[in-house]
N, C-alpha and C positions, 0 to 999 in steps of 0.2 A: 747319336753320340756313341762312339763304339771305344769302349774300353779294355784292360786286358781284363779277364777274368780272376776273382779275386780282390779286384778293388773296390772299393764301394764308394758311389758318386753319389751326389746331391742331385735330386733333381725337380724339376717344380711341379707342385701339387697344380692337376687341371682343373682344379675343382676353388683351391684356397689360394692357389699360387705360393704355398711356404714351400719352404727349401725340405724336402725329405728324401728316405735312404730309400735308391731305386731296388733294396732289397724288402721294403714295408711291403705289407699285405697291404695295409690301408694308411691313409695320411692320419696321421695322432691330431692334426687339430681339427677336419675338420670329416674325419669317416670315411671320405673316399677312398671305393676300394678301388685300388693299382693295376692299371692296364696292363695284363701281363705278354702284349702279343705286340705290344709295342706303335697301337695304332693309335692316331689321334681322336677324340670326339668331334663331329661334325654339330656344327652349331648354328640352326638357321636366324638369323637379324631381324630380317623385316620382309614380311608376308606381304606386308599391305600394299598391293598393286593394282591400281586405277586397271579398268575395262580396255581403254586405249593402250594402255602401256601394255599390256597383257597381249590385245592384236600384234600390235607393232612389233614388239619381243617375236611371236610365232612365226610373223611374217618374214620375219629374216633369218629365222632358223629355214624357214620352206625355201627360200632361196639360195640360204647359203650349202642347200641339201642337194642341190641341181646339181653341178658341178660333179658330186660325187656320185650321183648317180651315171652322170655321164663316163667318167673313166672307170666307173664298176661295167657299164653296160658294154664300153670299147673293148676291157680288157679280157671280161668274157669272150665278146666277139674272136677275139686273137688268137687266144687259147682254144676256142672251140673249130678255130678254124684249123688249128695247126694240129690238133689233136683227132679230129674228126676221118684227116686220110689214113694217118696210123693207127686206128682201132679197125677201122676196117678193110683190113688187108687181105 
């Protein structure tokens, strides 16, 4: 949310979710202190994953990583080719 400077907006506590002034150092109800770099807190849910789900999940990162391997390895190829006469002149 980008404001002009000078105004003072409301904005919601990550912590209490009450309304405070994105000028607080910390929220009055509930002590959280105020991100001042503007980033959100990342916040993990739920850890709890079965053995199988665990394979299954890696296994499709591994293959969905081929592909990119493949246009890293082509695109090198191109380049080292086209650059290969011109260095050595």
């Amino acid at each position: 949310m980008i404001e002009p400077k000078g105004n003072k907006v409301l904005i919601d506590c990550y912590e209490c979710k009450a309304k405070v002034s994105d000028a607080a150092a910390a929220c009055p109800h509930c002590g959280a202190v105020s991100q001042s770099d503007d980033s959100m807190p990342v916040i993990v849910t739920d850890m709890d994953m079965k053995i199988s789900s665990m394979i299954w999940f890696l296994l499709k990162a591994a293959i969905a990583a081929v592909p990119a391997v493949i246009i890293i390895y082509t695109a090198w190829t191109i380049i080292g080719g086209v650059m290969s006469p011109l260095l050595h002149m």
